[in-house]
ZASE-738550 format. One line per 3 residues: for each residue z negated, x negated, y negated of C-alpha. Coordinates in steps of 0.001 Angstrom, whole numbers. Layout:
N
Z/X/Y ~ ...
END
This chain:
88
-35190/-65753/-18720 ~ -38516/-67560/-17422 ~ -40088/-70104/-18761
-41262/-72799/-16747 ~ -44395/-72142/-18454 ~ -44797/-68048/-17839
-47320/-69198/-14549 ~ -49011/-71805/-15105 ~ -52843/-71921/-15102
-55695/-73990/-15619 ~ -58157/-74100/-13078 ~ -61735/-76249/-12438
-61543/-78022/-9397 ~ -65060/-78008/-7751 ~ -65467/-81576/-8487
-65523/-80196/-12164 ~ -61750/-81866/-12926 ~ -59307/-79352/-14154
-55420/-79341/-12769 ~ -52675/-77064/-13727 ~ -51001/-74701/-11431
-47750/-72745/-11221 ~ -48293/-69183/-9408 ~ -45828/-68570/-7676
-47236/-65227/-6319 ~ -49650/-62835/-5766 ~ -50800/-60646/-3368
-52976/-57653/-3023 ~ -53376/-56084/857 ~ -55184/-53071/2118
-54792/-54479/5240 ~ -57295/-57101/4423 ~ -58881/-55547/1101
-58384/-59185/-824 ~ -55879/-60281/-3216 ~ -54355/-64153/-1970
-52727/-66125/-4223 ~ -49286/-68553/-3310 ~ -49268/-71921/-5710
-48271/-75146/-6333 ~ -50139/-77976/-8276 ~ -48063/-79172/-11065
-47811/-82410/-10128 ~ -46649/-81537/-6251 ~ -43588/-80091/-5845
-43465/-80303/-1759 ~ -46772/-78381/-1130 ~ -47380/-75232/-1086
-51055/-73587/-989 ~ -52665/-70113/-850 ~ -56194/-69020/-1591
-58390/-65626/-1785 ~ -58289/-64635/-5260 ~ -61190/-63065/-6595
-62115/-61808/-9991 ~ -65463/-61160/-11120 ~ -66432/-60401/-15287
-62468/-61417/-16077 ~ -63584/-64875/-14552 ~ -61280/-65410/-11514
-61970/-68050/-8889 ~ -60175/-69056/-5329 ~ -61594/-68926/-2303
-60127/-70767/1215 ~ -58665/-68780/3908 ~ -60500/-69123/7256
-59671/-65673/9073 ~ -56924/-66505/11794 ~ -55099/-62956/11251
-55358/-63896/7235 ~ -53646/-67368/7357 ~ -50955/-65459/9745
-49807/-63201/7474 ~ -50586/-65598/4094 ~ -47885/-67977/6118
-45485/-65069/6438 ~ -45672/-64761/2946 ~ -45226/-68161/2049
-42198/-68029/3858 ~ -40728/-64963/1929 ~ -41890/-66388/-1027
-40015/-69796/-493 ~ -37025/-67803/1118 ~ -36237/-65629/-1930
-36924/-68620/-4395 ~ -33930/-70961/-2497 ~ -31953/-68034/-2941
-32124/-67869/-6634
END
């Protein structure tokens, strides 16, 4: 019953362009006390991306991941993520 449409987002580039987005998950960890986001731009089907997601005053922005461990597990996820969606 989803829409195509149920996770996309609009998001300002730091350039100041905006591009849309389709969330394909998100993540909150103890383990690392962040929340990461999985996406795709709308216009890229073949790549897949994952940021820090932070919220601040119901403002959210993304941050890169630098932390070794982080991008470890973030790829883990990615996997899962594109694992269970080739299933469906």
């Amino acid at each position: 019953m989803n829409s195509e449409f149920d996770n996309i987002l609009e998001i300002n580039l730091e350039d100041g362009s905006k591009a849309k987005i389709e969330v394909l998950d998100i993540i909150r960890t103890n383990v690392y006390n962040k929340t990461f986001i999985i996406y795709k731009f709308e216009n890229d089907e073949s790549n897949i991306f994952a940021s820090i997601l932070n919220e601040k005053s119901k403002t959210y922005s993304l941050d890169t991941i630098t932390n070794e461990d982080e991008i470890n597990y973030i790829n883990s996820e990615i996997n899962r993520v594109v694992s269970s969606s080739e299933g469906e």
